[in-house]
KEKE-3310 file (N, C-alpha, C; in steps of 0.2 Angstrom, whole numbers, plus 5000, padded with zeros to 4 digits):
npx = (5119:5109:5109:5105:5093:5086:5088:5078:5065:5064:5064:5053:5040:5040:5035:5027:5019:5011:5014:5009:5010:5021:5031:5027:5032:5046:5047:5044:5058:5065:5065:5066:5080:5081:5078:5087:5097:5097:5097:5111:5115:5110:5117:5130:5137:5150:5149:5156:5166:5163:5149:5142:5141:5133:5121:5118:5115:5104:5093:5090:5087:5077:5065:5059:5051:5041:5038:5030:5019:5012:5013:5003:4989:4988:4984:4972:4954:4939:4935:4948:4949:4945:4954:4968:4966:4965:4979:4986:4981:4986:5001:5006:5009:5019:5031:5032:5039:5050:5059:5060:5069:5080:5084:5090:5098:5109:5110:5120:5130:5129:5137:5151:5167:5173:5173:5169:5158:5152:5144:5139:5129:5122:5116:5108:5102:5093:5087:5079:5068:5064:5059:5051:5042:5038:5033:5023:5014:5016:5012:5001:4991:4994:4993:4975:4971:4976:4981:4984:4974:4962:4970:4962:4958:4960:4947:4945:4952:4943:4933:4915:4908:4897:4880:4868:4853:4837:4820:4806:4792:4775:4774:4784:4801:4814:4829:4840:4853:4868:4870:4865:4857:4856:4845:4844:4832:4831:4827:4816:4812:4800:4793:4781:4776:4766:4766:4767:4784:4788:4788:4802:4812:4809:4819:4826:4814:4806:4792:4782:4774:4756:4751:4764:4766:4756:4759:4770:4767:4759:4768:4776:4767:4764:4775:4786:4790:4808)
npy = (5127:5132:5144:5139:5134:5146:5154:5145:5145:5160:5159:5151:5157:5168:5162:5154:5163:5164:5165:5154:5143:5141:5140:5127:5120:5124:5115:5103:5103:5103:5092:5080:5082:5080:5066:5061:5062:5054:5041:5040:5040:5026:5019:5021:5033:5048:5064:5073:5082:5077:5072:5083:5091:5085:5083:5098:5099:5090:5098:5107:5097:5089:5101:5102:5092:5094:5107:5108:5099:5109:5122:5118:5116:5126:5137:5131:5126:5123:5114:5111:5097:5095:5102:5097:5086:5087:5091:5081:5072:5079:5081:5072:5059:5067:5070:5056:5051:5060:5056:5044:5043:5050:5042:5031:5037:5039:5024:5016:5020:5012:5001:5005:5006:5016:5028:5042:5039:5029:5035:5046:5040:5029:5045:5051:5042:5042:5053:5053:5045:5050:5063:5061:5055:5064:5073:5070:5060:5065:5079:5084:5076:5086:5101:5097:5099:5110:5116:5134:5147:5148:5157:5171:5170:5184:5189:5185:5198:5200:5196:5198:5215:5222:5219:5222:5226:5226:5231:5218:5211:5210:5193:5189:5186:5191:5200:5202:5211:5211:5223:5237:5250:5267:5277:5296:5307:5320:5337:5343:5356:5363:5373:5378:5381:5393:5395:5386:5382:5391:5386:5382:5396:5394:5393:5407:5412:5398:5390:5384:5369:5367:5358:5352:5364:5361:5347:5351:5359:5350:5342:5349:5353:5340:5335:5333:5345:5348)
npz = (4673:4680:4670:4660:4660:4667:4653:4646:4650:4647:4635:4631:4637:4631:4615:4620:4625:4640:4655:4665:4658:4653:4665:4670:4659:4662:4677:4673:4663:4675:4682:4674:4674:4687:4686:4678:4687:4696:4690:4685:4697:4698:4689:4693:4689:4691:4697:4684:4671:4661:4662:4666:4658:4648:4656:4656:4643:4643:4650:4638:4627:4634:4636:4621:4622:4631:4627:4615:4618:4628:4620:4611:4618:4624:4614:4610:4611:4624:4637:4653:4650:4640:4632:4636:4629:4616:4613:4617:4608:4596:4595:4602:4594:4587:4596:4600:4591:4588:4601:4599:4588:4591:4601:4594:4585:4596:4599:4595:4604:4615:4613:4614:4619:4627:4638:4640:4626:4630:4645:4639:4630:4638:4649:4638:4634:4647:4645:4635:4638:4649:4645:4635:4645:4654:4645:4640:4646:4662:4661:4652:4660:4671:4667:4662:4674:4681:4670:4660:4654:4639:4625:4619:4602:4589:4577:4560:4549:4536:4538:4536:4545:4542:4534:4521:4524:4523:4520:4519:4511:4516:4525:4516:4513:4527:4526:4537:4549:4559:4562:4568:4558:4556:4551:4550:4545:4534:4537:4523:4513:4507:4491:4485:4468:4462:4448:4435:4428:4413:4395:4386:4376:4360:4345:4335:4322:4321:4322:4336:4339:4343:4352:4358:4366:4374:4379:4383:4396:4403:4408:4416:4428:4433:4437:4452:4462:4463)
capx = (5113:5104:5107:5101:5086:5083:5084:5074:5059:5064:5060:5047:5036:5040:5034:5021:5013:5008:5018:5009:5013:5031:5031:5024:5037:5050:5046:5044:5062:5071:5062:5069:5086:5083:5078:5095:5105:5094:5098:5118:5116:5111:5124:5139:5140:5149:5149:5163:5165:5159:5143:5139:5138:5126:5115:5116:5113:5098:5089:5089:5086:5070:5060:5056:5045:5034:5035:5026:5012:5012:5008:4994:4984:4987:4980:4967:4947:4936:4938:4954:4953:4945:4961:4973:4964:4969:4985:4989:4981:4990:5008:5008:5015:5026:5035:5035:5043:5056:5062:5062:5075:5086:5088:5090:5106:5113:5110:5125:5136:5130:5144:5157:5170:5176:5170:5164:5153:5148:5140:5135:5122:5118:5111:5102:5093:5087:5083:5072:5063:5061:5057:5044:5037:5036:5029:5016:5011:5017:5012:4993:4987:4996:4988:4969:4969:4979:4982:4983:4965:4965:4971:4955:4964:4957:4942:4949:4947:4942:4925:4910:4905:4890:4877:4865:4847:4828:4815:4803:4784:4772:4774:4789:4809:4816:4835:4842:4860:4868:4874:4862:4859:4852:4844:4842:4829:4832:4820:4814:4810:4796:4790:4772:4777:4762:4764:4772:4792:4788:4793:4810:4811:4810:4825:4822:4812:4802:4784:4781:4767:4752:4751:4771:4765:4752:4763:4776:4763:4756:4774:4779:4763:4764:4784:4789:4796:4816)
capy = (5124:5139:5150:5136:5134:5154:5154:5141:5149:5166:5160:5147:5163:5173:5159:5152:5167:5162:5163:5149:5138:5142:5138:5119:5117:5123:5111:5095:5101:5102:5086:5077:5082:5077:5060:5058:5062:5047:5036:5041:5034:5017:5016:5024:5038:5053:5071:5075:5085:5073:5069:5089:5093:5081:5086:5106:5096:5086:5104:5109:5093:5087:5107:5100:5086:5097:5114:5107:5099:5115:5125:5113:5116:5133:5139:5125:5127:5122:5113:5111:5092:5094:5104:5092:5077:5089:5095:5074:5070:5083:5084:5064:5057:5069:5070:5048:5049:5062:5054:5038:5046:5051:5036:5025:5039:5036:5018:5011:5021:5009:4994:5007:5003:5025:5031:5046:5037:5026:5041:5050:5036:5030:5051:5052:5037:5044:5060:5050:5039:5054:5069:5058:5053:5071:5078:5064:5060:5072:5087:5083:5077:5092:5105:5097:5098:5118:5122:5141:5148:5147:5163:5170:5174:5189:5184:5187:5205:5199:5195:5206:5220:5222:5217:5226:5224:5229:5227:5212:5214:5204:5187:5187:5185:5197:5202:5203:5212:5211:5228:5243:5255:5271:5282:5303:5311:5328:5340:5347:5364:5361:5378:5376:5387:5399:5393:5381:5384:5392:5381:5383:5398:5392:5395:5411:5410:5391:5391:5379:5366:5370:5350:5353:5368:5358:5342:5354:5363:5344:5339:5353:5353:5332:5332:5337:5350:5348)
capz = (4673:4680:4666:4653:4664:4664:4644:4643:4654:4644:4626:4631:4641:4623:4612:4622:4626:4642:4660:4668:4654:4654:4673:4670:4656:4666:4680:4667:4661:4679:4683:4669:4676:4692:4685:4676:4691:4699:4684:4687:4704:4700:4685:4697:4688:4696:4695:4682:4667:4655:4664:4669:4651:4647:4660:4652:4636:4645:4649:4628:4622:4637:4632:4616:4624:4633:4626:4609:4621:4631:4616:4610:4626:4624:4607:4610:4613:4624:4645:4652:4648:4633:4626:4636:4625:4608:4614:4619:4600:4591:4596:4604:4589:4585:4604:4601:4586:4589:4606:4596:4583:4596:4603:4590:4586:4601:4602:4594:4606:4620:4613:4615:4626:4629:4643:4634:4623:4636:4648:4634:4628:4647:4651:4634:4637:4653:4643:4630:4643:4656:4644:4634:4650:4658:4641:4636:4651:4668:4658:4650:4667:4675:4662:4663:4683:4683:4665:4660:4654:4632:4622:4615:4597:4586:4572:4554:4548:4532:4539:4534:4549:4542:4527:4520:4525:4518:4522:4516:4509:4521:4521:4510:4517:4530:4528:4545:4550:4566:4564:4567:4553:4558:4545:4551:4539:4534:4535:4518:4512:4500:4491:4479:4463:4458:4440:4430:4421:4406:4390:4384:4371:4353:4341:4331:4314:4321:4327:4340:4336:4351:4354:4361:4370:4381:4382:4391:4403:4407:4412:4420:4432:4436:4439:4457:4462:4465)
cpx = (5107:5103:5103:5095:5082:5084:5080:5066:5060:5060:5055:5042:5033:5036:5028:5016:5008:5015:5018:5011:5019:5034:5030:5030:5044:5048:5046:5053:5068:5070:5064:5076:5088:5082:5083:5100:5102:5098:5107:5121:5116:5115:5130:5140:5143:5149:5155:5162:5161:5150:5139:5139:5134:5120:5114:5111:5107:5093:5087:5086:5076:5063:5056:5051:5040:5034:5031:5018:5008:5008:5002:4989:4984:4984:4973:4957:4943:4939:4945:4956:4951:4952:4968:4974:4967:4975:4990:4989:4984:4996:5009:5015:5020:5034:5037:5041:5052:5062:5065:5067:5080:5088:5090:5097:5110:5114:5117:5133:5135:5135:5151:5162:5176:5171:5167:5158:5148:5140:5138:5129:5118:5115:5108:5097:5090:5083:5079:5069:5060:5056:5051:5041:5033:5031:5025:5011:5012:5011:5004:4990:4988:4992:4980:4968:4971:4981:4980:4975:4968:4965:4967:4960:4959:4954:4947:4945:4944:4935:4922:4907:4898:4887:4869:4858:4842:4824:4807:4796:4781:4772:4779:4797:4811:4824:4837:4849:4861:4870:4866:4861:4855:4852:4841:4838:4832:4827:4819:4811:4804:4793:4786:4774:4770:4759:4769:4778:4788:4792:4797:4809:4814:4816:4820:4819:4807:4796:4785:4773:4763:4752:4759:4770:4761:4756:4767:4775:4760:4762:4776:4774:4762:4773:4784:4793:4803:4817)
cpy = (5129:5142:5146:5135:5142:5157:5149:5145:5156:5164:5154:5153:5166:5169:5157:5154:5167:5160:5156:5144:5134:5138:5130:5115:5119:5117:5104:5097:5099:5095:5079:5077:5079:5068:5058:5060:5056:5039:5036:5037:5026:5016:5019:5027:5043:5059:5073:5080:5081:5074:5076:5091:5090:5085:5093:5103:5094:5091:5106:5103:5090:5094:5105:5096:5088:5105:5113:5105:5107:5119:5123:5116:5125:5137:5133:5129:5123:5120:5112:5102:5090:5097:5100:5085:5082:5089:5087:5071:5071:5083:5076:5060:5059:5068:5061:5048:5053:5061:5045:5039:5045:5043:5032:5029:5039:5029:5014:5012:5014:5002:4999:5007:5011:5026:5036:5045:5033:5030:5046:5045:5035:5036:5051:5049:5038:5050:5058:5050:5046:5061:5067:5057:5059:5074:5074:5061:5064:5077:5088:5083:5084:5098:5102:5099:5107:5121:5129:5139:5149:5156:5166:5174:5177:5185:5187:5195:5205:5198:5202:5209:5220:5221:5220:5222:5231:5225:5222:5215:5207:5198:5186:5187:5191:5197:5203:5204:5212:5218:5234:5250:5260:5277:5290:5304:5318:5332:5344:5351:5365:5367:5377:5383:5388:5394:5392:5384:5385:5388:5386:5389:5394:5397:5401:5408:5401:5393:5384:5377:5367:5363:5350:5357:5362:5353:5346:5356:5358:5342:5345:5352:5345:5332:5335:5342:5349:5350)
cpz = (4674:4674:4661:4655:4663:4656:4643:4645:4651:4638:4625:4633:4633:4618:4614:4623:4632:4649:4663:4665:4654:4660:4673:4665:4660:4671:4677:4666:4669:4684:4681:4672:4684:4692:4684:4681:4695:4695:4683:4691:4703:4694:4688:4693:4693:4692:4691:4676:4661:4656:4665:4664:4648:4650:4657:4646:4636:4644:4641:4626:4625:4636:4627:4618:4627:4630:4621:4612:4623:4626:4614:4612:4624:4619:4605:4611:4618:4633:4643:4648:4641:4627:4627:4632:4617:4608:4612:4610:4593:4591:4599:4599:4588:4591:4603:4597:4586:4595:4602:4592:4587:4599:4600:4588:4589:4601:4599:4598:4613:4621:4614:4621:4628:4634:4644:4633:4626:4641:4645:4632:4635:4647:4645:4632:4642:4648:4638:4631:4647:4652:4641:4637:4653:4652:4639:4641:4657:4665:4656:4655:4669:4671:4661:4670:4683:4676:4663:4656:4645:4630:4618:4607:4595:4579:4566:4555:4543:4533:4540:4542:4550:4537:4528:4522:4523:4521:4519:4515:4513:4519:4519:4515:4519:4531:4534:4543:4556:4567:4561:4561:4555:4553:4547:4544:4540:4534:4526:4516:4506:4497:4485:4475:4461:4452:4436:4426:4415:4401:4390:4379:4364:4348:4336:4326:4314:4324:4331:4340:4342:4353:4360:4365:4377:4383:4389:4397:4407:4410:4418:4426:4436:4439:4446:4457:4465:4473)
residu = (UNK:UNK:UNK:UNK:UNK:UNK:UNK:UNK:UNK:UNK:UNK:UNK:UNK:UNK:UNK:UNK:UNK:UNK:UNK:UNK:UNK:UNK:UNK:UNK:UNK:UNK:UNK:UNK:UNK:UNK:UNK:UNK:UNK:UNK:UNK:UNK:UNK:UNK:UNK:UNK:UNK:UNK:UNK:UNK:UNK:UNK:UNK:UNK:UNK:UNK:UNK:UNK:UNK:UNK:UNK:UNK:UNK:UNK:UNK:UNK:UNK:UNK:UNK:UNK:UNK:UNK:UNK:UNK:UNK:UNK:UNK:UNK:UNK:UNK:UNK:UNK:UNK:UNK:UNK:UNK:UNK:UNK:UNK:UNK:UNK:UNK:UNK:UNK:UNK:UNK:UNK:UNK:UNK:UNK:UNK:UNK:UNK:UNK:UNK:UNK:UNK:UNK:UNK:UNK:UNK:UNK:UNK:UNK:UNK:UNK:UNK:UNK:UNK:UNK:UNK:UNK:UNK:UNK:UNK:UNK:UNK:UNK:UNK:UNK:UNK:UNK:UNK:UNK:UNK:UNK:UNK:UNK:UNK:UNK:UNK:UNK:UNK:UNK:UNK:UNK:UNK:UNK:UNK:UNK:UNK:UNK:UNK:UNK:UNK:UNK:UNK:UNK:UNK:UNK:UNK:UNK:UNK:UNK:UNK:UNK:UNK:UNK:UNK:UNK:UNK:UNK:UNK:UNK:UNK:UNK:UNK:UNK:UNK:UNK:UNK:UNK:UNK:UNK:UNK:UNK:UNK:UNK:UNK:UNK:UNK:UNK:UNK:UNK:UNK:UNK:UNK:UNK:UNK:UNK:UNK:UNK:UNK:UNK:UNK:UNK:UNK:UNK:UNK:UNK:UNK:UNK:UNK:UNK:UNK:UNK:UNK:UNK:UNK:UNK:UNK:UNK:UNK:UNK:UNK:UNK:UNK:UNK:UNK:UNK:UNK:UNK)
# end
């Protein structure tokens, strides 16, 4: 029973992502087992081999009950009791429904007259009644009062960085970005040419019309210099 107790607290920790969670579901499962050795008592059950594998059996089957709240609460937002009212919301029905399974597959051994079948159904109806109680109720109170703190997750990376911004003509819509865009000028070396690029030389044997000529010496004198 120890070791099924120390896997169970191993790959609940791994899973859950979260010690102290682990630690609350562990306690909900050895809880449980203290209940069914209560429930032993008042049916004269004893310690034998039948009944002491059950109980191992009790530990794997009562985790289910509370590690699915557990997580809830854990990947949840907001107070502790606001994510113990999610966790209760989201994972409730599933934790009723599959302790309701179980026992309904058990339930036909309780007419058996083997004594096996007998102490097998007996412990599994404590472990329905106890692990649903521990994980539906135990476990939500006990997680709003001391629950671990919630796991902040990572935003998508798909989400944009930054977006472009400009600036608006008075009065008109201003782009805003939340991301700084910082523009260095360069300095520029500006040098004032004397006297305008001479046209292009003309193809042997063409005279060039004088209209053409002053066009080219008007452009050359308005264009910037590069």
């Amino acid at each position: 029973m120890g070791l099924a107790l120390l896997a169970v607290f191993i790959i609940t920790t791994i899973t859950l992502a979260s010690f102290h969670a682990s630690l609350m579901v562990l306690l909900c499962v050895v809880m449980v087992d203290v209940d069914i050795l209560g429930l032993m008592q008042m049916w004269g059950l004893t310690i034998d081999s039948v009944t002491i594998i059950n109980l191992v059996l009790a530990i794997g089957l009562s985790v289910d009950y509370s590690a699915h709240v557990a997580h809830a609460f854990v990947i949840a937002k907001g107070t502790r009791q606001e994510r113990a009212d999610h966790a209760l919301g989201e994972m409730g029905t599933a934790v009723i429904h599959g302790a309701m399974s179980t026992f309904v597959a058990v339930l036909i051994l309780s007419v058996s007259q083997s004594y096996i079948f007998r102490v097998f159904f007996q412990q599994f109806f404590g472990i329905c009644i106890f692990g649903a109680a521990h994980g539906l109720v135990f476990l939500p109170v006990l997680l709003s009062l001391v629950g671990p703190e919630q796991i902040a997750l990572e935003e998508s990376l798909d989400a944009p960085t930054a977006s472009t911004s400009r600036v608006g003509t008075k009065g008109g819509p201003q782009l805003t970005s939340p991301a700084t865009i910082e523009i260095h000028p360069t300095p520029a070396v500006s040098t004032i040419s004397s006297a305008p690029p001479s046209a292009p030389a003309s193809p042997p044997g063409s005279a060039k019309p004088r209209c053409a000529v002053l066009a080219w010496d008007a452009a050359a004198r308005i264009a910037p210099e590069p």
